[in-house]
Jmol script that loads the backbone (N, CA, C; Angstrom):
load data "model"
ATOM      1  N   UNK A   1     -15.057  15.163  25.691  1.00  0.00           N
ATOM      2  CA  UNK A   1     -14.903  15.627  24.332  1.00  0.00           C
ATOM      3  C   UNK A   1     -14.061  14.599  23.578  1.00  0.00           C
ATOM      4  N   UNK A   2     -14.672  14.269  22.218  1.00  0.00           N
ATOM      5  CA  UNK A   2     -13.368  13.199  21.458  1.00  0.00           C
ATOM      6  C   UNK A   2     -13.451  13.875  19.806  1.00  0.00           C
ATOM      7  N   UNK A   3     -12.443  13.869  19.301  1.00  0.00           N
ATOM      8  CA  UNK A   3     -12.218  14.734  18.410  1.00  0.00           C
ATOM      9  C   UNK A   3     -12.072  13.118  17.159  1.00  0.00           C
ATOM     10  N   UNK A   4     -12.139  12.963  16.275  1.00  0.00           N
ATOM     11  CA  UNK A   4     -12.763  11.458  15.691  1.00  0.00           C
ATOM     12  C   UNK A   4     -10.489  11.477  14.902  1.00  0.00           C
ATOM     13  N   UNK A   5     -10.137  12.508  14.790  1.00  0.00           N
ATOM     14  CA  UNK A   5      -8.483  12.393  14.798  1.00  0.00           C
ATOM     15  C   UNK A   5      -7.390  11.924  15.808  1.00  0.00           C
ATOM     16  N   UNK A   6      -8.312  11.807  17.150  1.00  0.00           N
ATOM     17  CA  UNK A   6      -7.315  11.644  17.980  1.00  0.00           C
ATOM     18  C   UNK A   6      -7.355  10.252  18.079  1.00  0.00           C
ATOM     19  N   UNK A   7      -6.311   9.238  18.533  1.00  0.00           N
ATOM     20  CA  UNK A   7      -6.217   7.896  18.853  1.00  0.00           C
ATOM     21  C   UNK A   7      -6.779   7.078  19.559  1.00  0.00           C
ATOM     22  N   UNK A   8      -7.519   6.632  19.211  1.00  0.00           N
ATOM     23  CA  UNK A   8      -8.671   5.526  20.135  1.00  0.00           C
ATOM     24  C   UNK A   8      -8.310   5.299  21.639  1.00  0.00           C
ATOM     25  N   UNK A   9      -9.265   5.503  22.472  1.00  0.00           N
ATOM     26  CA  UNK A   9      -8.755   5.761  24.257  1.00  0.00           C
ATOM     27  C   UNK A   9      -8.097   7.113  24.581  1.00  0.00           C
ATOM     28  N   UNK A  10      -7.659   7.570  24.102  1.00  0.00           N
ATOM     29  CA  UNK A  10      -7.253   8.972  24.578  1.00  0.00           C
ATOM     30  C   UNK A  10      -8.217   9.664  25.084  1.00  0.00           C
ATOM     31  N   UNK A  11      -8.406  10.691  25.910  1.00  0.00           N
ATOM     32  CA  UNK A  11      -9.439  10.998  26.382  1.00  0.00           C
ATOM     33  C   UNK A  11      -8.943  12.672  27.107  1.00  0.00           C
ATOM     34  N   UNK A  12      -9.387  13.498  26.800  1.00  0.00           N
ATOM     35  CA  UNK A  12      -9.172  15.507  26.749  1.00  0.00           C
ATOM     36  C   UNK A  12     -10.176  15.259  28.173  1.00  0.00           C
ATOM     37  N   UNK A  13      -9.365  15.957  29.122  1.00  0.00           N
ATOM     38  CA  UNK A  13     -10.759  16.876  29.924  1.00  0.00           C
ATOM     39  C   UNK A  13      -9.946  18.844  30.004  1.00  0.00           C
ATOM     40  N   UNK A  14     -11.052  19.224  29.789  1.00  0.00           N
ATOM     41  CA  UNK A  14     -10.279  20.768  29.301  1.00  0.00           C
ATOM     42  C   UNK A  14     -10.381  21.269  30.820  1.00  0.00           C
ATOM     43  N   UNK A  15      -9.621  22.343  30.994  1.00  0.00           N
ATOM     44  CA  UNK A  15      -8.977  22.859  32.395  1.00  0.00           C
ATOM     45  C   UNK A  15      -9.029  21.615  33.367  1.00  0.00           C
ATOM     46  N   UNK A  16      -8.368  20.423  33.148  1.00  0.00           N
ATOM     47  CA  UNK A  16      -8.202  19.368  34.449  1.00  0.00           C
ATOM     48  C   UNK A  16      -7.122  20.266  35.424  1.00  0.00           C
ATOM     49  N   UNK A  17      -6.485  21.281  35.241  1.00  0.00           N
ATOM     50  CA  UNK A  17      -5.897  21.452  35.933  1.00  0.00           C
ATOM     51  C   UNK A  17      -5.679  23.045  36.049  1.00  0.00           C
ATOM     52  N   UNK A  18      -6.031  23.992  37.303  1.00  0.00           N
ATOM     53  CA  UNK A  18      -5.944  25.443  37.102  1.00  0.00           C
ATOM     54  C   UNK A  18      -4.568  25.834  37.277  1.00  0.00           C
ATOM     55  N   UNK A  19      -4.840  26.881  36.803  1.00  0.00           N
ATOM     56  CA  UNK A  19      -3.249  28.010  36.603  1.00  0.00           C
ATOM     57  C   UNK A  19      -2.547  27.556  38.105  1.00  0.00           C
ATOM     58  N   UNK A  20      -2.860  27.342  39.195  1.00  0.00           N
ATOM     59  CA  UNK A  20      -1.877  27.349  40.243  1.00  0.00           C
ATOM     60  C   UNK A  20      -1.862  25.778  40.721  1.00  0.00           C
ATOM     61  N   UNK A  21      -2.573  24.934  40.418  1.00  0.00           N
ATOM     62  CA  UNK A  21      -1.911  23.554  40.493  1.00  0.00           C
ATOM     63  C   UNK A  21      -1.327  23.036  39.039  1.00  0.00           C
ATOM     64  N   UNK A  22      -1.385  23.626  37.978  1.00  0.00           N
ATOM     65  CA  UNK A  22      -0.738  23.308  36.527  1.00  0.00           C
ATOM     66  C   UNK A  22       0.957  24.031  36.778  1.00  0.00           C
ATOM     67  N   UNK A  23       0.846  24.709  37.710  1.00  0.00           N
ATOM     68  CA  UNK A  23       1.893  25.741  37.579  1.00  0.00           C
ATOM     69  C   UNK A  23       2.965  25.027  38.982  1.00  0.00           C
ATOM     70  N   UNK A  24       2.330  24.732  39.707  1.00  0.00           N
ATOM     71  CA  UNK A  24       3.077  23.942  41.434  1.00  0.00           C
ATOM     72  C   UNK A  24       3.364  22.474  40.585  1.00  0.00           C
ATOM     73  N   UNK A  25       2.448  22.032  39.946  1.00  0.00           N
ATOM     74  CA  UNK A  25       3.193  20.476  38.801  1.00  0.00           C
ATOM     75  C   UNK A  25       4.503  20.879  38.074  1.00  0.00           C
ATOM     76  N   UNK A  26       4.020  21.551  37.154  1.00  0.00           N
ATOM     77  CA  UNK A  26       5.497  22.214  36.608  1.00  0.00           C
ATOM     78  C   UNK A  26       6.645  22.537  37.139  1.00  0.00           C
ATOM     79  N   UNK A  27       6.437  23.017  38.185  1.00  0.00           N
ATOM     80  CA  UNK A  27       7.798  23.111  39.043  1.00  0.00           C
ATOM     81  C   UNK A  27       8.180  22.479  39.424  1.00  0.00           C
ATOM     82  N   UNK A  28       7.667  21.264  39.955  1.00  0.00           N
ATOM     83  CA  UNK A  28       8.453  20.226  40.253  1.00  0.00           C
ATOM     84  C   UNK A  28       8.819  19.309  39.487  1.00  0.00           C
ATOM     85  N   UNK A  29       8.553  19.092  37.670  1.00  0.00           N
ATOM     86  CA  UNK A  29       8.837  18.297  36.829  1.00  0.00           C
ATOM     87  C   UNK A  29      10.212  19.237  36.628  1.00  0.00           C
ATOM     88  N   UNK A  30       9.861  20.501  36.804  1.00  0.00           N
ATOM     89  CA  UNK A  30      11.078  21.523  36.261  1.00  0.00           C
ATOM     90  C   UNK A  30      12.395  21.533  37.251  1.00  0.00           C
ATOM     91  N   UNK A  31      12.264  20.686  38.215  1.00  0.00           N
ATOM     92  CA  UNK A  31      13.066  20.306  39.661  1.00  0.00           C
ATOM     93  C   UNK A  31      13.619  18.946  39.937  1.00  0.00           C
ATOM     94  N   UNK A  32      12.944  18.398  39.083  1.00  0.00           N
ATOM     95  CA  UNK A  32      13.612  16.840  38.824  1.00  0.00           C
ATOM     96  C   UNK A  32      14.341  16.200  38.050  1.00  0.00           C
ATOM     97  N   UNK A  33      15.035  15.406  38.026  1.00  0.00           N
ATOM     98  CA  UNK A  33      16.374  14.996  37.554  1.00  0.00           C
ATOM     99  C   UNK A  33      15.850  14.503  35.988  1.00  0.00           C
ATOM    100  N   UNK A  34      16.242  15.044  34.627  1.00  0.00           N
ATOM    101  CA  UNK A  34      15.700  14.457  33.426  1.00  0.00           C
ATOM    102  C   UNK A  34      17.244  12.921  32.506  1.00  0.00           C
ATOM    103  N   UNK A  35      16.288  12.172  32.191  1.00  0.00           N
ATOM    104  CA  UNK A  35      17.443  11.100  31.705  1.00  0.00           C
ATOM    105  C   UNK A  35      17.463  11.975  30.200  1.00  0.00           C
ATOM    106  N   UNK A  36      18.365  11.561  29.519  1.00  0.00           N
ATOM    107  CA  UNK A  36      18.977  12.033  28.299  1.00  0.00           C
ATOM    108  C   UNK A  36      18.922  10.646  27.289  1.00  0.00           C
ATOM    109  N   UNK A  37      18.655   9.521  28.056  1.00  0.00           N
ATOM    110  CA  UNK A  37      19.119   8.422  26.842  1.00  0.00           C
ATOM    111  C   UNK A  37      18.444   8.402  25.655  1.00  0.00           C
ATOM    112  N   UNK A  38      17.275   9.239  25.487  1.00  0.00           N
ATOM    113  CA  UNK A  38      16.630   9.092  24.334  1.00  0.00           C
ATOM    114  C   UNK A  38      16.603  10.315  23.576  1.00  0.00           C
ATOM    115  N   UNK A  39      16.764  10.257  22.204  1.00  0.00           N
ATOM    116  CA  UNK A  39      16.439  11.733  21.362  1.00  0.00           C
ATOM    117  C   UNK A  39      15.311  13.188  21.995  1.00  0.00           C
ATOM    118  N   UNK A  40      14.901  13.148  23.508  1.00  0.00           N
ATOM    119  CA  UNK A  40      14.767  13.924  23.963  1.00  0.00           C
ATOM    120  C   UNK A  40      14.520  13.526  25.725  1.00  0.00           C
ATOM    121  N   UNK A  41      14.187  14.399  26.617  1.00  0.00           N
ATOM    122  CA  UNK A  41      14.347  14.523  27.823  1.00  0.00           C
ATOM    123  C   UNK A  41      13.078  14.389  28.336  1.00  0.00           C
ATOM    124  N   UNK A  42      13.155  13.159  29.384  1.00  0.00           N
ATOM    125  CA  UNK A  42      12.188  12.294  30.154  1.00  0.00           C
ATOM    126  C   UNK A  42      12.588  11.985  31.456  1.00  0.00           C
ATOM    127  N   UNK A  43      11.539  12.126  31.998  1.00  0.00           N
ATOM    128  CA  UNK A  43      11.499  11.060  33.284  1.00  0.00           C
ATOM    129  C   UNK A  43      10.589  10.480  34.006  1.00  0.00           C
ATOM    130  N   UNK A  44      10.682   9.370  34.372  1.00  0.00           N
ATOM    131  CA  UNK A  44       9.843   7.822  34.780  1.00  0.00           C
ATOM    132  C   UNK A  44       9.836   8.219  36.286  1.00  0.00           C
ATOM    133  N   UNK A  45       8.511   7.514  36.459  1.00  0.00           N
ATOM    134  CA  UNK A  45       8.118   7.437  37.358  1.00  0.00           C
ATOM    135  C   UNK A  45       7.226   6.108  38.007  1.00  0.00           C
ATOM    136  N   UNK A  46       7.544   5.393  38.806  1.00  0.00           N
ATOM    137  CA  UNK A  46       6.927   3.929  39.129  1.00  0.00           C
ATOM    138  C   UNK A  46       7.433   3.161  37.799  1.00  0.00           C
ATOM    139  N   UNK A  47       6.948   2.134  37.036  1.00  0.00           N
ATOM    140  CA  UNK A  47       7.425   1.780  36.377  1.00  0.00           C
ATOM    141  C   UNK A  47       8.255   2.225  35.066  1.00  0.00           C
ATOM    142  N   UNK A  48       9.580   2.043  34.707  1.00  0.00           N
ATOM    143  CA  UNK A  48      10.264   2.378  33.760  1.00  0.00           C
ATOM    144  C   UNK A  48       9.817   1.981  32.453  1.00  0.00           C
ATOM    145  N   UNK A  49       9.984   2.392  31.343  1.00  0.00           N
ATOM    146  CA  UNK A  49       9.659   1.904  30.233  1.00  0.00           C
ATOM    147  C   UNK A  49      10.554   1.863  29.128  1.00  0.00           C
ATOM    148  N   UNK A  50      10.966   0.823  28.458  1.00  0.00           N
ATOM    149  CA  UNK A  50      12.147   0.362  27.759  1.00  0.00           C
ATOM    150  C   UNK A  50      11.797   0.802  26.199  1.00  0.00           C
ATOM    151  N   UNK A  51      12.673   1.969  25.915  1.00  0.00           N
ATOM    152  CA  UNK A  51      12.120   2.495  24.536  1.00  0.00           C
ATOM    153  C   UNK A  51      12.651   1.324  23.238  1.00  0.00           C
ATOM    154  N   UNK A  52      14.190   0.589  23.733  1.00  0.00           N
ATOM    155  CA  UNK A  52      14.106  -0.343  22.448  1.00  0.00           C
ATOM    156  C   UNK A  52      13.530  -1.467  22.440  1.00  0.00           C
ATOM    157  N   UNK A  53      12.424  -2.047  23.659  1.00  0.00           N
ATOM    158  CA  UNK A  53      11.589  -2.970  23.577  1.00  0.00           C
ATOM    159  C   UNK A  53      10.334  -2.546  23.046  1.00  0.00           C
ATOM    160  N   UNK A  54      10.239  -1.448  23.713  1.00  0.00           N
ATOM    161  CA  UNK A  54       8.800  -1.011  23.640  1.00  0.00           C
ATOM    162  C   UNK A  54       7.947  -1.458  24.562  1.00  0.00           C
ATOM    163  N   UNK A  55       8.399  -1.319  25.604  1.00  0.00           N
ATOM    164  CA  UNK A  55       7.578  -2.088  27.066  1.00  0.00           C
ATOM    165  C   UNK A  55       7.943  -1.733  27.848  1.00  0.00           C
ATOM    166  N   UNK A  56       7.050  -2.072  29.223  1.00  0.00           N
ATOM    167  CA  UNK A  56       7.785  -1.654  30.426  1.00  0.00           C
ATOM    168  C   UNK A  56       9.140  -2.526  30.901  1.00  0.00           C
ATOM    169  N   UNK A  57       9.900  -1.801  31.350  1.00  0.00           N
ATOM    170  CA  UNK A  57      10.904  -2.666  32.216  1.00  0.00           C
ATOM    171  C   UNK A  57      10.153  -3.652  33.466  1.00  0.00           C
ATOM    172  N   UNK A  58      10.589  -5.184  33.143  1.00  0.00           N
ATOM    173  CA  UNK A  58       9.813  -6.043  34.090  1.00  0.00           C
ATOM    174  C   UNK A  58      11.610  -6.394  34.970  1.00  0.00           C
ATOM    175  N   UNK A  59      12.596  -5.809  34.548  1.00  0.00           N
ATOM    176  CA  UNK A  59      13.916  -6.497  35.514  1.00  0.00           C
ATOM    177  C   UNK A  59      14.304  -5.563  36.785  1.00  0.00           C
ATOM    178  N   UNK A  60      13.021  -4.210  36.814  1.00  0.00           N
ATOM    179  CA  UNK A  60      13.771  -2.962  37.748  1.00  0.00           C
ATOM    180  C   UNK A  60      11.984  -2.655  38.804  1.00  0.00           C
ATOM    181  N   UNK A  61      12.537  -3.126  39.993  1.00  0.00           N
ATOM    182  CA  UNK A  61      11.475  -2.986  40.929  1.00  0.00           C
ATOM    183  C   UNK A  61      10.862  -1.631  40.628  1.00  0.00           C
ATOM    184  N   UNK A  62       9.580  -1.354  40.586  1.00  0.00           N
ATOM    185  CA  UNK A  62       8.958  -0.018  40.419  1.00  0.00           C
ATOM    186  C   UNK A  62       8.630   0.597  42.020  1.00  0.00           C
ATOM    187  N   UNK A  63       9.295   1.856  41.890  1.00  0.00           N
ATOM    188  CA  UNK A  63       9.414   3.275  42.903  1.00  0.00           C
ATOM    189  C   UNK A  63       7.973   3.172  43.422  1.00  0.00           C
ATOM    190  N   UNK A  64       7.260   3.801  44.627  1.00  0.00           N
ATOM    191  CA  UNK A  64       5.956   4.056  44.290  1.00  0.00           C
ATOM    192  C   UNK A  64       5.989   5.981  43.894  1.00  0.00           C
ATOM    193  N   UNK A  65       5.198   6.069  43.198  1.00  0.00           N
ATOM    194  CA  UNK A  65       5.587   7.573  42.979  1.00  0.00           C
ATOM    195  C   UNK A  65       5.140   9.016  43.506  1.00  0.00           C
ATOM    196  N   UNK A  66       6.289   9.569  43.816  1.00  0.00           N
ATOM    197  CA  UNK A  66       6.403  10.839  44.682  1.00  0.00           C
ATOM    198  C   UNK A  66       5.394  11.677  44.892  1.00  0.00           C
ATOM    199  N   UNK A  67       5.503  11.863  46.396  1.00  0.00           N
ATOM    200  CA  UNK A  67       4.675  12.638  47.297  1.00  0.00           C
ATOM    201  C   UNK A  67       3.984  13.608  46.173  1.00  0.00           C
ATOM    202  N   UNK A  68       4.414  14.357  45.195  1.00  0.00           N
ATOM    203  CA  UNK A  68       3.622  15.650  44.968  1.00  0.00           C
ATOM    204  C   UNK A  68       2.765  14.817  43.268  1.00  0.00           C
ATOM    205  N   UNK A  69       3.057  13.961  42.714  1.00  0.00           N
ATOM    206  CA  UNK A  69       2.446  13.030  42.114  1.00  0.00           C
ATOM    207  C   UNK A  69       0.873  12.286  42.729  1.00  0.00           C
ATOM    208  N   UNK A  70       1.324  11.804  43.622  1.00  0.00           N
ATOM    209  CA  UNK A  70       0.073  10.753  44.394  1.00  0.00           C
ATOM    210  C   UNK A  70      -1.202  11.383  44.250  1.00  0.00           C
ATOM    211  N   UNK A  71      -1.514  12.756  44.533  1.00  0.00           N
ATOM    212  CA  UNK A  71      -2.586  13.139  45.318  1.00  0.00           C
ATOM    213  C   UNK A  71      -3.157  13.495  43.466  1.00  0.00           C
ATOM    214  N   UNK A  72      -2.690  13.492  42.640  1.00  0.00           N
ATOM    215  CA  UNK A  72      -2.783  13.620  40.629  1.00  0.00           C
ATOM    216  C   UNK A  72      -3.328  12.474  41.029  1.00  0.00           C
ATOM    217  N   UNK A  73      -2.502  11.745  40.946  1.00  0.00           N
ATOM    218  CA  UNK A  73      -3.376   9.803  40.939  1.00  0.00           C
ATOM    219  C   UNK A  73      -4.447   9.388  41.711  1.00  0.00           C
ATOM    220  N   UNK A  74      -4.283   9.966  42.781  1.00  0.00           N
ATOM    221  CA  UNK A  74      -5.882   9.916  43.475  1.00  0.00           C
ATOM    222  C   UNK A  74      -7.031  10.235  42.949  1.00  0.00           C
ATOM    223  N   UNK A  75      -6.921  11.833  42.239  1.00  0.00           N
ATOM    224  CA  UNK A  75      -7.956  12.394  41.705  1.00  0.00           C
ATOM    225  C   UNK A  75      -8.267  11.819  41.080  1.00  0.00           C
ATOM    226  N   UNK A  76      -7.644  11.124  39.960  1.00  0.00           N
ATOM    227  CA  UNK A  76      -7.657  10.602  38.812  1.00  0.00           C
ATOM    228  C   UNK A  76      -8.905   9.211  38.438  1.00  0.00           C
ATOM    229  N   UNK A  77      -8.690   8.793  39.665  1.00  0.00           N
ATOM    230  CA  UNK A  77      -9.239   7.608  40.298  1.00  0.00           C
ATOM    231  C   UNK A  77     -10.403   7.818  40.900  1.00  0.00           C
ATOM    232  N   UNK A  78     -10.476   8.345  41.406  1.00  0.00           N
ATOM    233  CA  UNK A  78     -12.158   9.477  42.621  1.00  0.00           C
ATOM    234  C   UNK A  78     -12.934   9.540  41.482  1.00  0.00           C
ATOM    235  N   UNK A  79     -12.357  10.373  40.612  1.00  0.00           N
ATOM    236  CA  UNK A  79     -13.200  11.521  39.149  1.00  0.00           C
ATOM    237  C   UNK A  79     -13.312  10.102  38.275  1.00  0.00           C
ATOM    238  N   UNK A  80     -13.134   8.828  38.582  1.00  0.00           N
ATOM    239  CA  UNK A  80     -13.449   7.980  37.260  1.00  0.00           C
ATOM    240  C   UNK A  80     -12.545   7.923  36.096  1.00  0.00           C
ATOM    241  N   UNK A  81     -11.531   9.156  35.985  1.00  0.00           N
ATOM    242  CA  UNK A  81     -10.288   8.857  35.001  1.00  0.00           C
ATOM    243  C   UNK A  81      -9.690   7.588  34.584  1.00  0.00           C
ATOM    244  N   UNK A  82      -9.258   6.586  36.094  1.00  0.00           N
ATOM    245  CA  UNK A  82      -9.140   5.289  35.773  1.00  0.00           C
ATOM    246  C   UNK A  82      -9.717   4.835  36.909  1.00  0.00           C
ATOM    247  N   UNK A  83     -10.090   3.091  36.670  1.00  0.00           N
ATOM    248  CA  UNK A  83     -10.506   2.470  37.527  1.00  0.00           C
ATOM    249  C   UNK A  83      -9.299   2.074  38.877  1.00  0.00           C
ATOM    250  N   UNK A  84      -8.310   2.606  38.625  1.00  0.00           N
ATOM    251  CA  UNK A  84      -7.570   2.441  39.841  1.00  0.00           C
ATOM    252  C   UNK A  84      -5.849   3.655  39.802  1.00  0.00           C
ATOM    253  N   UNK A  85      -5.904   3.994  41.041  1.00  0.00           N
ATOM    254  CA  UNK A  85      -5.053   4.984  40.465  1.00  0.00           C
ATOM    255  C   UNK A  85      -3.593   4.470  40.053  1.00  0.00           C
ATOM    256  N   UNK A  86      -3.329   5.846  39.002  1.00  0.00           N
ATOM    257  CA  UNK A  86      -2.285   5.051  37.847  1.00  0.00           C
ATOM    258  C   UNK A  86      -0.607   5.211  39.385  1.00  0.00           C
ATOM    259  N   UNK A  87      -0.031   4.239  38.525  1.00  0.00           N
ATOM    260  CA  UNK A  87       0.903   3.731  39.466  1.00  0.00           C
ATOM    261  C   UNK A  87       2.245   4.060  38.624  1.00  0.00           C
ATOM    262  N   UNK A  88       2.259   4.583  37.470  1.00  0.00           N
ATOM    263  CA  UNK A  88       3.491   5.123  36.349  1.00  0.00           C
ATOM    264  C   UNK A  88       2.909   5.983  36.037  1.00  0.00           C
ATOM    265  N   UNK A  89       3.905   6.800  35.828  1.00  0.00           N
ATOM    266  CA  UNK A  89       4.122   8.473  34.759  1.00  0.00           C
ATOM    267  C   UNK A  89       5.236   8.344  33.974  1.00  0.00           C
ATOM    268  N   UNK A  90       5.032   8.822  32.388  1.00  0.00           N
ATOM    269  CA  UNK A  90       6.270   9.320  31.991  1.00  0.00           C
ATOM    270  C   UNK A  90       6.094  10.701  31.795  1.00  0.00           C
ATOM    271  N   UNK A  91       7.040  11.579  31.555  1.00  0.00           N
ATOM    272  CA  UNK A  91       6.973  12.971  31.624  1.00  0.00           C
ATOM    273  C   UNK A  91       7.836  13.179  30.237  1.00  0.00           C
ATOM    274  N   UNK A  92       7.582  13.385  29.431  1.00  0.00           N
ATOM    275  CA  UNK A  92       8.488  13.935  27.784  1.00  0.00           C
ATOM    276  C   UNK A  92       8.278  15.422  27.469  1.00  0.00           C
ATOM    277  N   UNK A  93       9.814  15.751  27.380  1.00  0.00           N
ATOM    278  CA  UNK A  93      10.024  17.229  27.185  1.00  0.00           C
ATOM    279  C   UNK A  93      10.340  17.311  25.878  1.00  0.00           C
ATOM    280  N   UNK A  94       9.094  17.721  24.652  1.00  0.00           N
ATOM    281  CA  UNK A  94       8.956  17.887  23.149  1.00  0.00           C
ATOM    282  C   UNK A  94      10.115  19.264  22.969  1.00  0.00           C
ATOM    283  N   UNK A  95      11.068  19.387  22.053  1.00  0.00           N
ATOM    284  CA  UNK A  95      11.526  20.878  22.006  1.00  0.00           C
ATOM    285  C   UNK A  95      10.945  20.759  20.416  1.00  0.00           C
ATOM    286  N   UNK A  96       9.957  22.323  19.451  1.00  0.00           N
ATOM    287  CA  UNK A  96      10.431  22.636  18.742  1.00  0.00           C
ATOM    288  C   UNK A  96      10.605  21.626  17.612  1.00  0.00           C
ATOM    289  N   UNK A  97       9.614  21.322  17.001  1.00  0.00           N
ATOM    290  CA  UNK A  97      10.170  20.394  15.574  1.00  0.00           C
ATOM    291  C   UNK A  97      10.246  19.206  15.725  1.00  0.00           C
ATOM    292  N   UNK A  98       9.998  18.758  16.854  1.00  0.00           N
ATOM    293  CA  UNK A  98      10.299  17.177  17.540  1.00  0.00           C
ATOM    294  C   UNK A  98       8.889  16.711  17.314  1.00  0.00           C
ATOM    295  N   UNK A  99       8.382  15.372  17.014  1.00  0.00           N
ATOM    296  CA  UNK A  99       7.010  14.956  16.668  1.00  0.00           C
ATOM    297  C   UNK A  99       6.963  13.778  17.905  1.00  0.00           C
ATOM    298  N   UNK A 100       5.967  13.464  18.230  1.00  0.00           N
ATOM    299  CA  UNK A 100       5.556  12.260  18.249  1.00  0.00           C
ATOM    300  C   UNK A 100       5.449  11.116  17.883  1.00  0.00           C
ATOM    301  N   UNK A 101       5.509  10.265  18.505  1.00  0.00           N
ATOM    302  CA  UNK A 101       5.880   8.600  18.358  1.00  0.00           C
ATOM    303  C   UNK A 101       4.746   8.167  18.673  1.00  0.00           C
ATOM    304  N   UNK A 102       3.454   7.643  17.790  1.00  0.00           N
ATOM    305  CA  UNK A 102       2.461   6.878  17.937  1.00  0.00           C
ATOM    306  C   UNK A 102       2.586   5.237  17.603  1.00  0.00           C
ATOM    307  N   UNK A 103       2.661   4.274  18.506  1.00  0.00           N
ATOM    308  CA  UNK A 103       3.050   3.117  18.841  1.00  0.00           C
ATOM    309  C   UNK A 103       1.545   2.214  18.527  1.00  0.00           C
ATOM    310  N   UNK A 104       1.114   1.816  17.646  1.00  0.00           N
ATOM    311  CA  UNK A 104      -0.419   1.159  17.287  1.00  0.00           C
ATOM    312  C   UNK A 104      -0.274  -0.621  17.826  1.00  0.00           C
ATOM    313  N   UNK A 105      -1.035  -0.712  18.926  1.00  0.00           N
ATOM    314  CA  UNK A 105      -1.022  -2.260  19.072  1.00  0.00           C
ATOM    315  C   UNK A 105      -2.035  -3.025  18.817  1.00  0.00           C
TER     316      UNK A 105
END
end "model"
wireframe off; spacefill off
backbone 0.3
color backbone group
């Protein structure tokens, strides 16, 4: 599905994920340690990403990322999502009135 508003490459698949693996993800984003340095609450995974560059961090060896992550990235990769499975996550916790940051390159 592509909606002609949303940002070029973005890409919707509707229920990618059911009530009890959407819900076992959540708990463990809801279980992990969130950084604060930015006007809201995130956390990185495999490669870091430098919000006042606007890039990834190339000075901090990248993690490979956690056991309950991997088997997301596999699928991801199997199903054609990407041609290789993704090796970073960021995770952003929106509260309430908070917008989005669309970055055009």
């Amino acid at each position: 599905m592509r909606d002609e508003a949303w940002p070029q490459g973005l890409h919707y698949v509707s229920d990618y994920l059911d009530v009890t693996g959407g819900g076992a993800l959540l708990a463990q984003v809801d279980a992990a340690e969130w950084s604060t340095t930015i006007s809201r609450r995130v956390q990185h995974y495999g490669l870091e990403y430098d919000y006042r560059r606007a890039a990834m961090r190339e000075d901090v060896e990248p993690e490979p990322l956690p056991g309950w992550l991997a088997p997301l990235a596999s699928r991801l990769e199997r199903e054609g999502h990407f041609a290789r499975a993704p090796d970073q996550v960021i995770v952003n916790e929106y509260e309430q009135g908070q917008g989005l940051s669309l970055i055009h390159i």
